[in-house]
C-alpha positions in Angstrom: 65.2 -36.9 42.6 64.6 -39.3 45.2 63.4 -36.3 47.2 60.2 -36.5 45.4 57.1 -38.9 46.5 55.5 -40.7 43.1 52.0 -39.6 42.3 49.5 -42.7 42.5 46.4 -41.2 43.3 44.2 -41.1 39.9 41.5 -38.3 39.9 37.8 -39.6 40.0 36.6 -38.9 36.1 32.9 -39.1 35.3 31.9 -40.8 32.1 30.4 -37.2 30.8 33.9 -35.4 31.7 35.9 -38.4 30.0 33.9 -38.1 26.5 34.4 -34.3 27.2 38.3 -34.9 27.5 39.2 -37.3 24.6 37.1 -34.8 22.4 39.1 -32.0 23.4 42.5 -34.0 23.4 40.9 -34.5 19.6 40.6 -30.5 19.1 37.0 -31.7 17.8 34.1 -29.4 19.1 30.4 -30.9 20.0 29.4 -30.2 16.8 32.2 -31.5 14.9 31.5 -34.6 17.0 27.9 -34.4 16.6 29.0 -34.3 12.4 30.7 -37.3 12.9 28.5 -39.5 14.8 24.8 -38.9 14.0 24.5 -37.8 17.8 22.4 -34.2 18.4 24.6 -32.0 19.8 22.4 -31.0 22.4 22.8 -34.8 23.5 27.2 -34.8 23.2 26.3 -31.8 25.6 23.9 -33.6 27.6 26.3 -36.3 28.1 29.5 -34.3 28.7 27.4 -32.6 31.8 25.9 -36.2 33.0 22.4 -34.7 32.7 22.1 -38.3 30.2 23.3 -41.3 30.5 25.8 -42.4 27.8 24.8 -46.0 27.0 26.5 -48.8 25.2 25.1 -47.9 21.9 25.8 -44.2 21.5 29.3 -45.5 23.7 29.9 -47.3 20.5 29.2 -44.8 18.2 31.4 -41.9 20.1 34.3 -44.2 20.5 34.9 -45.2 17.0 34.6 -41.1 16.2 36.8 -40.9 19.2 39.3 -43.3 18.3 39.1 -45.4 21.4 38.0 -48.3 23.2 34.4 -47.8 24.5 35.3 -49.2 28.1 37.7 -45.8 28.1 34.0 -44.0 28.2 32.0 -46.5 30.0 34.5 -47.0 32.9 36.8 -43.7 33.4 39.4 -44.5 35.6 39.9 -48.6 35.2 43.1 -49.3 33.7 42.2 -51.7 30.3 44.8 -54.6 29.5 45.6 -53.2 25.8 44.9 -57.4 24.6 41.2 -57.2 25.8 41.3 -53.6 24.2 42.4 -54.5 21.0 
C-alpha cells in the first residue's frame, strides 16, 4: 500500500452543483424538492446551473429539505467543525 500517494486535492464545487449533489445523494428530483420546499422548480434549476444566486433564505429552506447544514450549500468545499454545525 505504501506504493500509493494519498489524495488531498478537493475538487472546486459550485454552490449550484453542491445543492445539485446532496439532492441527488437524496434520490429526490427538482420537483420532489420543489414539493418539499415551496421553491419553483424552475428556480432549484436555476440554482443547480448558477444562473441564480442561492441566498441565505431559500439556503435555509433547501437545507432543512436536504437534511444539512446550510454552510454545506453556501460554502462548498470548507470543511465545517461538526460543534458549530450542530
Amino acid at each position: 500500500m505504501s506504493q500509493f500517494r494519498s489524495a488531498k486535492r478537493r475538487m472546486k464545487v459550485s454552490v449550484g452543483e453542491s445543492v445539485r449533489i446532496i439532492r441527488e445523494l437524496q434520490y429526490l428530483s427538482q420537483n420532489q424538492l420543489a414539493e418539499l420546499t415551496g421553491i419553483p422548480q424552475s428556480t432549484i434549476s436555476a440554482i443547480e446551473n448558477d444562473r441564480v444566486r442561492l441566498g441565505l433564505e431559500r439556503a435555509k429552506i433547501l437545507a432543512r429539505a436536504l437534511k444539512c447544514h446550510p454552510a454545506v450549500l453556501v460554502f462548498p468545499g470548507w470543511e465545517i467543525d461538526q460543534q458549530s454545525a450542530a
